[in-house]
PyMOL commands that place a pseudoatom at each C-alpha (Angstrom):
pseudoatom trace, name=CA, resn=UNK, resi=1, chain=A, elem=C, hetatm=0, pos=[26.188, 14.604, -23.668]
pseudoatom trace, name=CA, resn=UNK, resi=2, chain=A, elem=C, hetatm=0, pos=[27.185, 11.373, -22.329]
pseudoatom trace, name=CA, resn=UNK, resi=3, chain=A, elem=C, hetatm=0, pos=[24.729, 9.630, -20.093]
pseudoatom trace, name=CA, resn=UNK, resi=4, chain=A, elem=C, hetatm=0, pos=[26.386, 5.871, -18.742]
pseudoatom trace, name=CA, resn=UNK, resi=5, chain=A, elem=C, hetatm=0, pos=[23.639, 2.985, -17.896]
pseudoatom trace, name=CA, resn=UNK, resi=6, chain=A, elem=C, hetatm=0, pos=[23.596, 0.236, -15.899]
pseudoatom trace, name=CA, resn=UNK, resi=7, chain=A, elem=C, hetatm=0, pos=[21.415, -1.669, -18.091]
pseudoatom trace, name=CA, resn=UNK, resi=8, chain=A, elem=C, hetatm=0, pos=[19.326, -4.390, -16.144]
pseudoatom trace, name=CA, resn=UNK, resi=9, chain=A, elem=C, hetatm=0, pos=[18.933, -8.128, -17.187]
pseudoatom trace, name=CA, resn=UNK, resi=10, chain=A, elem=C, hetatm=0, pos=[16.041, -8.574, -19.628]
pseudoatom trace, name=CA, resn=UNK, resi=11, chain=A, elem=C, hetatm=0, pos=[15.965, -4.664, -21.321]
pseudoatom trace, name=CA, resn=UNK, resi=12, chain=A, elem=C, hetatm=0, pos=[16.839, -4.353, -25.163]
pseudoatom trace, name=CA, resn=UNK, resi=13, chain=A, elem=C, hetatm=0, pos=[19.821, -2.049, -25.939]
pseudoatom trace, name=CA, resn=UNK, resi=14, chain=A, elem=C, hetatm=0, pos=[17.334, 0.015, -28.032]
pseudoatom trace, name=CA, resn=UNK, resi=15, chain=A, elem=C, hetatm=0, pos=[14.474, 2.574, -27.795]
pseudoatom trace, name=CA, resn=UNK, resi=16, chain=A, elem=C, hetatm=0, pos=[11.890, 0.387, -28.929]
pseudoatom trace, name=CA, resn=UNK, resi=17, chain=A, elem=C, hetatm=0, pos=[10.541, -3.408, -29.398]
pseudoatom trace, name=CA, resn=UNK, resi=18, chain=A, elem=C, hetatm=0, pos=[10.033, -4.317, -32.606]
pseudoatom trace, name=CA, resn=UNK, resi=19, chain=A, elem=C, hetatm=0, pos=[9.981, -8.039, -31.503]
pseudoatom trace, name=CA, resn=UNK, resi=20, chain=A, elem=C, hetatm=0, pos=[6.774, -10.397, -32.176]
pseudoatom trace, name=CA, resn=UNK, resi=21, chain=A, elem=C, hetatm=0, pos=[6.384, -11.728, -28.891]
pseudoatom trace, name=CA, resn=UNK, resi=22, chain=A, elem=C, hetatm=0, pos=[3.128, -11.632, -27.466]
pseudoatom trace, name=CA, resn=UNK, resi=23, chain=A, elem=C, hetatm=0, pos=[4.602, -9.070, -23.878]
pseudoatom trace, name=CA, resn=UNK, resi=24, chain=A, elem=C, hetatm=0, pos=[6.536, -6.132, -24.772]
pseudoatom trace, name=CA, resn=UNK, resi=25, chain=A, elem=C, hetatm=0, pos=[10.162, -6.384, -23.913]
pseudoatom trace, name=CA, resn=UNK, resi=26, chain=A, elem=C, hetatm=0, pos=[11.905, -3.543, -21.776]
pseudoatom trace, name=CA, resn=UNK, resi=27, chain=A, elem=C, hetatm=0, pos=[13.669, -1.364, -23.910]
pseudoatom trace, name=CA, resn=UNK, resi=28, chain=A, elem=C, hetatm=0, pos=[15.926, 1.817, -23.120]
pseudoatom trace, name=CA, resn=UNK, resi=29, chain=A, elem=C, hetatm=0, pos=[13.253, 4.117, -23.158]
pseudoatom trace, name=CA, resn=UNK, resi=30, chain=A, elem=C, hetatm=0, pos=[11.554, 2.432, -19.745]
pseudoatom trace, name=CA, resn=UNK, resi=31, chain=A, elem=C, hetatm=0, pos=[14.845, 3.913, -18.647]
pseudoatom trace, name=CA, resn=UNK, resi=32, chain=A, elem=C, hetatm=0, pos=[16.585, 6.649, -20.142]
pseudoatom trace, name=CA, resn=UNK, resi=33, chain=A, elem=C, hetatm=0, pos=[14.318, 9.784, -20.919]
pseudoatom trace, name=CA, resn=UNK, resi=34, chain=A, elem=C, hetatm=0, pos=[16.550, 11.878, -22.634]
pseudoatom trace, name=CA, resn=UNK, resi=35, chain=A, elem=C, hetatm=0, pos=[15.887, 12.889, -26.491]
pseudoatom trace, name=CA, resn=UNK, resi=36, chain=A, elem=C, hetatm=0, pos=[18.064, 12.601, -28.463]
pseudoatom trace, name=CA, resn=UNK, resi=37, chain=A, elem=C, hetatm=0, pos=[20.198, 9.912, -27.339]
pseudoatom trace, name=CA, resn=UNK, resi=38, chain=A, elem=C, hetatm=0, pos=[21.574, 6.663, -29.056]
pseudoatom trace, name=CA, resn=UNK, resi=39, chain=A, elem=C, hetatm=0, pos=[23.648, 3.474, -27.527]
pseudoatom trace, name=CA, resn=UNK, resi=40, chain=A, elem=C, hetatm=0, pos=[27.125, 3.982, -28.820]
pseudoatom trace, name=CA, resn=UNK, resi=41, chain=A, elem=C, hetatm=0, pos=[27.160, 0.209, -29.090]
pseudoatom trace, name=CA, resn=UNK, resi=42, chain=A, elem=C, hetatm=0, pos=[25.092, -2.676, -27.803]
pseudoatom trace, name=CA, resn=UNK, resi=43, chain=A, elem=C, hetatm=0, pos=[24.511, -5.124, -24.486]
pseudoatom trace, name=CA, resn=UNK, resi=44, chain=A, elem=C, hetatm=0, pos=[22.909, -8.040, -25.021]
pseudoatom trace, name=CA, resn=UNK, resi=45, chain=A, elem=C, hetatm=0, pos=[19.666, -8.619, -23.465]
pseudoatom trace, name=CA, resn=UNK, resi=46, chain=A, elem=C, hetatm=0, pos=[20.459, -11.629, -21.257]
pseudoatom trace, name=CA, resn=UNK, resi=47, chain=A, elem=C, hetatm=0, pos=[23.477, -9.428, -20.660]
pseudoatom trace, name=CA, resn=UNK, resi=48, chain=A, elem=C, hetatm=0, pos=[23.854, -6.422, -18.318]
pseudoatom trace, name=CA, resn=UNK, resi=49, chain=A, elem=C, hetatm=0, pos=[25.629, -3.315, -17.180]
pseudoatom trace, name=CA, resn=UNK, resi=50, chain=A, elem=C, hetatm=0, pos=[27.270, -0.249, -18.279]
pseudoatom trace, name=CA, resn=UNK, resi=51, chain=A, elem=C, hetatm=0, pos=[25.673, 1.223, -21.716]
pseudoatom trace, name=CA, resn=UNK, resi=52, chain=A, elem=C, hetatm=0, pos=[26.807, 4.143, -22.976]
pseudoatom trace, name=CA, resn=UNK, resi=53, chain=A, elem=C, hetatm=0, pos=[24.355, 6.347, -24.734]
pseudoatom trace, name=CA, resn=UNK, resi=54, chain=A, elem=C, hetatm=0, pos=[25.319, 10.147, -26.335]
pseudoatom trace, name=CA, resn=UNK, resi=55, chain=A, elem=C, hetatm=0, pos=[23.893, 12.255, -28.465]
pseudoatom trace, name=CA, resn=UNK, resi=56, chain=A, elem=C, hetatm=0, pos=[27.082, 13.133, -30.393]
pseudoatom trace, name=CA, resn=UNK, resi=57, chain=A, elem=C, hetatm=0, pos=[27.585, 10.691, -33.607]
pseudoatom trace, name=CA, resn=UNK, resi=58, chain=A, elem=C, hetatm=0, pos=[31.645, 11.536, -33.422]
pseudoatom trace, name=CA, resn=UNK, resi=59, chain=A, elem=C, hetatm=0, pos=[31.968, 10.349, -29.909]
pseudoatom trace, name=CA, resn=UNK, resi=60, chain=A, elem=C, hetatm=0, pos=[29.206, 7.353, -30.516]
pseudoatom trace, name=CA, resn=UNK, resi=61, chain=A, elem=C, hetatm=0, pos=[31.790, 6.229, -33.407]
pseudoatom trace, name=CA, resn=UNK, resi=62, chain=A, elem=C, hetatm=0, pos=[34.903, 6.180, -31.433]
pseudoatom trace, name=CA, resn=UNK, resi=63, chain=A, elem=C, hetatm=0, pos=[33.123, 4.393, -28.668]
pseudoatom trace, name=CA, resn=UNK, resi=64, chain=A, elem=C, hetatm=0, pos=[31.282, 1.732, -30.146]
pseudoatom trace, name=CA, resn=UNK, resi=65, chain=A, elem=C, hetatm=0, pos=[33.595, 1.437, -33.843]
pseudoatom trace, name=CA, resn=UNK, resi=66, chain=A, elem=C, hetatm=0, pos=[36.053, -1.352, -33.509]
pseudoatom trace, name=CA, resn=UNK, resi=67, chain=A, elem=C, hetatm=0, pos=[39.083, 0.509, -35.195]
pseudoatom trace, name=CA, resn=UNK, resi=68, chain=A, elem=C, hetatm=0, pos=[39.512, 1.931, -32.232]
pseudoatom trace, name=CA, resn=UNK, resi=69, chain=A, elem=C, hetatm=0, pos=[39.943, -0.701, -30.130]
pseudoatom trace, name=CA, resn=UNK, resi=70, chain=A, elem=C, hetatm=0, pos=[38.617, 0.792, -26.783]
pseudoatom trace, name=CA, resn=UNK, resi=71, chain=A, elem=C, hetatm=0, pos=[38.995, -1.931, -23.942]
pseudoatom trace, name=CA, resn=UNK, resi=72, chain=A, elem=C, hetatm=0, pos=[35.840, -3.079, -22.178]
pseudoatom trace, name=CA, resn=UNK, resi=73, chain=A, elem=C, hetatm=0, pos=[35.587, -5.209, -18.855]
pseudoatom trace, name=CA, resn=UNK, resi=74, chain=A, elem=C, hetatm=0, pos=[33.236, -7.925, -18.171]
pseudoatom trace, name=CA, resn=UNK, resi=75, chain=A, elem=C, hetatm=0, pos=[32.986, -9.810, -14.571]
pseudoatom trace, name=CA, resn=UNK, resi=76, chain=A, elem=C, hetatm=0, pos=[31.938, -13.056, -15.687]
pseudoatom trace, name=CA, resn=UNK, resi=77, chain=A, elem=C, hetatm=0, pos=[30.701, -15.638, -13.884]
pseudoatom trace, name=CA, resn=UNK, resi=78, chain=A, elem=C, hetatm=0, pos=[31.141, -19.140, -15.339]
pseudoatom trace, name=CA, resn=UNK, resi=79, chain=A, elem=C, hetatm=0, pos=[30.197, -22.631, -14.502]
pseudoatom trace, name=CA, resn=UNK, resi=80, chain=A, elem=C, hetatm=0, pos=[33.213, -24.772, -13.443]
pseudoatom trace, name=CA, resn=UNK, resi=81, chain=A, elem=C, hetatm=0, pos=[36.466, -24.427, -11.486]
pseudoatom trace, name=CA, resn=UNK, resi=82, chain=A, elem=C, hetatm=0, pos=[39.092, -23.806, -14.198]
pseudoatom trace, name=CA, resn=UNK, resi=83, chain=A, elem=C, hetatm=0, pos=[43.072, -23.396, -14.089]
pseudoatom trace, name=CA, resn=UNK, resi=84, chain=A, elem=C, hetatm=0, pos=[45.446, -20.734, -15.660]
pseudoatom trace, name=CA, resn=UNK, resi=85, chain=A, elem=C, hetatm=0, pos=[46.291, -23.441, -18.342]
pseudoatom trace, name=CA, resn=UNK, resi=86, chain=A, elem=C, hetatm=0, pos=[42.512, -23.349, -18.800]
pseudoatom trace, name=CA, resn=UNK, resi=87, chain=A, elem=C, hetatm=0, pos=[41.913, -19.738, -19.252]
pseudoatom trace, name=CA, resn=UNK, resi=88, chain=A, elem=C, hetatm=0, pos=[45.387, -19.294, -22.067]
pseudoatom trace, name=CA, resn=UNK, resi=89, chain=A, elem=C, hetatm=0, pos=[43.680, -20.501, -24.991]
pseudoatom trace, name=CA, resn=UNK, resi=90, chain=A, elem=C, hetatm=0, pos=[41.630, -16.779, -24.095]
pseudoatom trace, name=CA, resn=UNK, resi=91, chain=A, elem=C, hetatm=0, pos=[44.714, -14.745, -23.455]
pseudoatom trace, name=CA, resn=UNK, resi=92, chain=A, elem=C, hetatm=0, pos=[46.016, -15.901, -26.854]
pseudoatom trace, name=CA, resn=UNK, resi=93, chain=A, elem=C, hetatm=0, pos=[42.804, -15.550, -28.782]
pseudoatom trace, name=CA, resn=UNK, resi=94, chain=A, elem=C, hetatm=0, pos=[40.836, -18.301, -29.424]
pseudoatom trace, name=CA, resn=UNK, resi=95, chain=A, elem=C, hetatm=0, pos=[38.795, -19.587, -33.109]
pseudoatom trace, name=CA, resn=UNK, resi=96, chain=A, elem=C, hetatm=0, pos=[35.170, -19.108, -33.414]
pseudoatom trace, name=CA, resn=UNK, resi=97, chain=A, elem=C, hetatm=0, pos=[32.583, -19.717, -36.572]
pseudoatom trace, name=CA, resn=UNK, resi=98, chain=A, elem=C, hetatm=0, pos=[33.488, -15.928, -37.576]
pseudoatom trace, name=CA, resn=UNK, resi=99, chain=A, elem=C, hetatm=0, pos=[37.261, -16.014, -37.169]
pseudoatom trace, name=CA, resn=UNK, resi=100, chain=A, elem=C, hetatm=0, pos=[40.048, -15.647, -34.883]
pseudoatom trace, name=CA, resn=UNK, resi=101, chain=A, elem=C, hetatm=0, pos=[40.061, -13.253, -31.767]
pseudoatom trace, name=CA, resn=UNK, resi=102, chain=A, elem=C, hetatm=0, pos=[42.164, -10.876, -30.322]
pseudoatom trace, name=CA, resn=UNK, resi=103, chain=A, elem=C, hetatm=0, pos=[44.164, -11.646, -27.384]
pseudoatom trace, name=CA, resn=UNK, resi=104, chain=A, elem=C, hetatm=0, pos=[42.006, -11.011, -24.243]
pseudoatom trace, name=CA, resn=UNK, resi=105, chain=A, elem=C, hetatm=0, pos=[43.161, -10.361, -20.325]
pseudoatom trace, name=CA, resn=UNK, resi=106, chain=A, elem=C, hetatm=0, pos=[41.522, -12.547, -18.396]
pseudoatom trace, name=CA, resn=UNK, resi=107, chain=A, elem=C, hetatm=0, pos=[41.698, -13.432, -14.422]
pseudoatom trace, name=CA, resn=UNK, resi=108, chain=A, elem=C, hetatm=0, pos=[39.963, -14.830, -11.751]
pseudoatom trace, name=CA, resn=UNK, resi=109, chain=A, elem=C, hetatm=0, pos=[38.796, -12.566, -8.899]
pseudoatom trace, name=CA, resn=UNK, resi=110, chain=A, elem=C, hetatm=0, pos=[37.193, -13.282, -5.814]
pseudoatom trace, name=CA, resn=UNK, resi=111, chain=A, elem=C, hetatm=0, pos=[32.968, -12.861, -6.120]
pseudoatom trace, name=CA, resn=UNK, resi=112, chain=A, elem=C, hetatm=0, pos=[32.230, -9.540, -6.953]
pseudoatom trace, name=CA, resn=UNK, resi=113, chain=A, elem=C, hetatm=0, pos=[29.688, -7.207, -4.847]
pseudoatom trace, name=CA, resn=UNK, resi=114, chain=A, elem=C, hetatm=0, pos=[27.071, -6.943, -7.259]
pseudoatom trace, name=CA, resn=UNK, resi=115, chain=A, elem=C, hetatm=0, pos=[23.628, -5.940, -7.353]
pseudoatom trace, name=CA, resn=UNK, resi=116, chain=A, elem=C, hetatm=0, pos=[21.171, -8.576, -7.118]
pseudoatom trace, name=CA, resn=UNK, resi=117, chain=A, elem=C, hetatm=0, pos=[20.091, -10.118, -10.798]
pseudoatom trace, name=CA, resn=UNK, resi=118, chain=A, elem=C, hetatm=0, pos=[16.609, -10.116, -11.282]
pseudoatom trace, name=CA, resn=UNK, resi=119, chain=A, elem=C, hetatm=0, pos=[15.758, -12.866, -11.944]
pseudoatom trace, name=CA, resn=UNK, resi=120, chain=A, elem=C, hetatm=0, pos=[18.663, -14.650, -9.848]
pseudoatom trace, name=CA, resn=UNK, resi=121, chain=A, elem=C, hetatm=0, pos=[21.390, -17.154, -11.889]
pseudoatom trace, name=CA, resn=UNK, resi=122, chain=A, elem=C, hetatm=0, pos=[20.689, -20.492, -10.935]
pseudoatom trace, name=CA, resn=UNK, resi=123, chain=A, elem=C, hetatm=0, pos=[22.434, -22.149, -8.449]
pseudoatom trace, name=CA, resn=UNK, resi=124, chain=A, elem=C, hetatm=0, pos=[23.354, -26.090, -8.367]
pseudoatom trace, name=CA, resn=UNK, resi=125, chain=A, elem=C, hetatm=0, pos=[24.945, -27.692, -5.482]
pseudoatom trace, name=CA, resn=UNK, resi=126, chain=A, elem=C, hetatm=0, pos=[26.875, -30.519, -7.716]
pseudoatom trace, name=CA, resn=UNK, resi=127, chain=A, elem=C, hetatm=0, pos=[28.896, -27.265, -10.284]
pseudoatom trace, name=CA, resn=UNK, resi=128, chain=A, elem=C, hetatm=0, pos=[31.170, -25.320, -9.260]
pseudoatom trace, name=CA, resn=UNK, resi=129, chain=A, elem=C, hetatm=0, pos=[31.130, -21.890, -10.268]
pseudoatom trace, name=CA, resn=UNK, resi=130, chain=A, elem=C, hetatm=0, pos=[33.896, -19.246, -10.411]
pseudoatom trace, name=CA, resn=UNK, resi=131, chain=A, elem=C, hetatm=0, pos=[34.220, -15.392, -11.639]
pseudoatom trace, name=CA, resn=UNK, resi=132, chain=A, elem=C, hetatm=0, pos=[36.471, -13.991, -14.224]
pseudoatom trace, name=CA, resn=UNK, resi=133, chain=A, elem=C, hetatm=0, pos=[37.545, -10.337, -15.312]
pseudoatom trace, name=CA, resn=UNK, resi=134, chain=A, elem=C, hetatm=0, pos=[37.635, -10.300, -19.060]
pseudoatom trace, name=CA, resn=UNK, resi=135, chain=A, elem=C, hetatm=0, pos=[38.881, -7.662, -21.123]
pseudoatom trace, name=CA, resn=UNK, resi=136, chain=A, elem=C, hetatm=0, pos=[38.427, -7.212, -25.030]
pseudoatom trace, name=CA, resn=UNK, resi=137, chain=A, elem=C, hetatm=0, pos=[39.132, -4.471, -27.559]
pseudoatom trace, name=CA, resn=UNK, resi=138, chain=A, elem=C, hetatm=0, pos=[36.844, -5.901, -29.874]
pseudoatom trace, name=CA, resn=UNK, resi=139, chain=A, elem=C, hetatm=0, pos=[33.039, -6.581, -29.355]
pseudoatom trace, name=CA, resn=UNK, resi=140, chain=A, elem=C, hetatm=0, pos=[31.577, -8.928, -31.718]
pseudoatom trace, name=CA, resn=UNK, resi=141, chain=A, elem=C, hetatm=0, pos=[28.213, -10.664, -30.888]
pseudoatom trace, name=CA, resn=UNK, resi=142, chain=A, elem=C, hetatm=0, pos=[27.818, -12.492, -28.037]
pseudoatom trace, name=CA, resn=UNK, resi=143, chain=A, elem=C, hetatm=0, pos=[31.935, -12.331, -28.200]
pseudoatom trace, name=CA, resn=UNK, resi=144, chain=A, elem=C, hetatm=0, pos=[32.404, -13.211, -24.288]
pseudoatom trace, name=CA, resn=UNK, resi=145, chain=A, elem=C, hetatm=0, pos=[29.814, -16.252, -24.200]
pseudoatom trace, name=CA, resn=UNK, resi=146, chain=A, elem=C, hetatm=0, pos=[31.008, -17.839, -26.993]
pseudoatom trace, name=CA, resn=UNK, resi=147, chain=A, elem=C, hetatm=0, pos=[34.791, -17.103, -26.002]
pseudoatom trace, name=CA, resn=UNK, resi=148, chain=A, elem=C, hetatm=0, pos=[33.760, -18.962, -23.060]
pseudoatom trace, name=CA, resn=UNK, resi=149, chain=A, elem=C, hetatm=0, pos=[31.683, -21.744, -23.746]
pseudoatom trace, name=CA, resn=UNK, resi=150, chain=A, elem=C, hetatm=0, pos=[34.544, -22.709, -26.474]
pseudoatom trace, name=CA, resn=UNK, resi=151, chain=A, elem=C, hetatm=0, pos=[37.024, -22.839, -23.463]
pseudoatom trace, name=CA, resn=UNK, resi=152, chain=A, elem=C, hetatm=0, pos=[34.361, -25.439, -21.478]
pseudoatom trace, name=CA, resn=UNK, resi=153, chain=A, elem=C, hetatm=0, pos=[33.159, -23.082, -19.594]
pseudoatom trace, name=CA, resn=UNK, resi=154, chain=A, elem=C, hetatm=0, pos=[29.299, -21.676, -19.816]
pseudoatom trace, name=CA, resn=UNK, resi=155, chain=A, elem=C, hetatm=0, pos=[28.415, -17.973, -18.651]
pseudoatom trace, name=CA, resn=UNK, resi=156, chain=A, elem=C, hetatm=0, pos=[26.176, -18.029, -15.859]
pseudoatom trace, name=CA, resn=UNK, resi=157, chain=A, elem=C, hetatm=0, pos=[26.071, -14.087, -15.552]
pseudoatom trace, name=CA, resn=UNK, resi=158, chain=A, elem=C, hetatm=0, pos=[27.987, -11.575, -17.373]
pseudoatom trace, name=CA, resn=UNK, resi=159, chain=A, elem=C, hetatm=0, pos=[28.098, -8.147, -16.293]
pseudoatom trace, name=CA, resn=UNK, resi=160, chain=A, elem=C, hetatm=0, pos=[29.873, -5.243, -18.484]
pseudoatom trace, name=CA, resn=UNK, resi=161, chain=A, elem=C, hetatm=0, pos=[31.913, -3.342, -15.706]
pseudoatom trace, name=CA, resn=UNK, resi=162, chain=A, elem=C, hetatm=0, pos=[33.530, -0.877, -18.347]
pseudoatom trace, name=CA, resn=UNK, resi=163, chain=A, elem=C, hetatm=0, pos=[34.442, 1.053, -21.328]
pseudoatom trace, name=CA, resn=UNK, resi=164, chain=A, elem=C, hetatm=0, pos=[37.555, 2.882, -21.439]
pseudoatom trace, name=CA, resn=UNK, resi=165, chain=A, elem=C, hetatm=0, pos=[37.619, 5.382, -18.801]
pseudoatom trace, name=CA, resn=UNK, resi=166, chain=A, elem=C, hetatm=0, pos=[34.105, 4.909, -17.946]
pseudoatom trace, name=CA, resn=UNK, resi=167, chain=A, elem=C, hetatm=0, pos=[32.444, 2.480, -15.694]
pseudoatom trace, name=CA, resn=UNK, resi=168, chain=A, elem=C, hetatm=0, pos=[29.474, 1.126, -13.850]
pseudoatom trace, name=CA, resn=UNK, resi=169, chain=A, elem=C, hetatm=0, pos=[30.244, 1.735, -10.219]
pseudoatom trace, name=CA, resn=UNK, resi=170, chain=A, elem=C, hetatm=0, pos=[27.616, 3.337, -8.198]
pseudoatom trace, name=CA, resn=UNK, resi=171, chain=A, elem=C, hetatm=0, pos=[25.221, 3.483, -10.851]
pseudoatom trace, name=CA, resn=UNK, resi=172, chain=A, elem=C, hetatm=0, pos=[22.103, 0.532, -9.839]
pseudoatom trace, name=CA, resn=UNK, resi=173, chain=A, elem=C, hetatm=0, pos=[20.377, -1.238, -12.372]
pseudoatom trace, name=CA, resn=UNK, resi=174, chain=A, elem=C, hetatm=0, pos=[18.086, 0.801, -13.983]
pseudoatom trace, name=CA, resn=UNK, resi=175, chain=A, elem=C, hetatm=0, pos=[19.436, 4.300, -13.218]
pseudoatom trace, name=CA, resn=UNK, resi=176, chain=A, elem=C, hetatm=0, pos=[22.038, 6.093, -14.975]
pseudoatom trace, name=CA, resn=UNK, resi=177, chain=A, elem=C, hetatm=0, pos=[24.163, 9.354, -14.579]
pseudoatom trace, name=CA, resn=UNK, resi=178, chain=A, elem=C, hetatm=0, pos=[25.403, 11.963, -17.071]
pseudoatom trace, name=CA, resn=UNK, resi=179, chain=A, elem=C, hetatm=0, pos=[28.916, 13.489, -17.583]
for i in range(1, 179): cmd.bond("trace and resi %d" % i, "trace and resi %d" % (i + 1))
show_as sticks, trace
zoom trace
């Protein structure tokens, strides 16, 4: 089984909290109740979009293991107004604390239609913002945002549109669909 999430803003990319806040956090079972399923890889929480969750370990390893290299998008929105010469340092790979990255593709695209973000990304009058389509075959943590914010330019929202074949359109926040 293969179930794909559009993981909301805010929810953990696991079953349960085992945080030591004071207010439980939402988790994937406030969304998902299905035994026997596991994320075959993780969205951060400040992060959303498509999860995938299965309940077969082979297909969870060639999803989520980076040997395999399987591509996933991310519509990005970032603050500032920046040029192609501005977004190359990404298509070449850039440094970070844990080492070089691969290569990614990135573009500009016009705003997306998206959902609504609950709650909504702040919006100042005096910064521009603009939206990018980033693709990676590697997924390190918090690999876009830092990718990003080394370039000058700090994620606002960042949405994960796809893995591989699969994607998040037509699934809300929340809600999810098998295949």
């Amino acid at each position: 089984m293969l179930i794909l999430l559009n993981k909301p803003f805010g929810a953990l990319s696991q079953f349960t909290d085992k945080g030591t806040q004071g207010s439980p956090r939402a988790t994937l079972s406030d969304y998902v109740d299905v035994p026997g399923v596991y994320p075959a890889g993780r969205l951060d929480r400040d992060s959303e979009g498509l999860l995938l969750l299965t309940d077969d370990g082979r297909l969870q390893a060639r999803i989520a293991h980076p040997k395999f290299r399987k591509p996933k998008t991310y519509l990005v929105q970032v603050e500032g107004d920046p040029t192609d010469a501005d977004l190359s340092p990404l298509r070449k790979g850039v440094t970070l604390k844990d080492g070089p990255t691969r290569p990614a593709e990135v573009r500009r695209i016009p705003t997306p239609e998206l959902w609504e973000r609950v709650p909504p990304v702040r919006f100042r009058k005096s910064v521009p913002d603009c939206w990018l389509e980033i693709t990676l075959t590697e997924g390190r943590n918090r690999q876009v945002r830092r990718m990003t914010a080394h370039v000058g330019l700090p994620c606002l929202r960042l949405v994960r549109w796809s893995i591989g074949e699969w994607n998040v359109e037509g699934i809300a926040p929340g809600t999810w669909r098998a295949l």
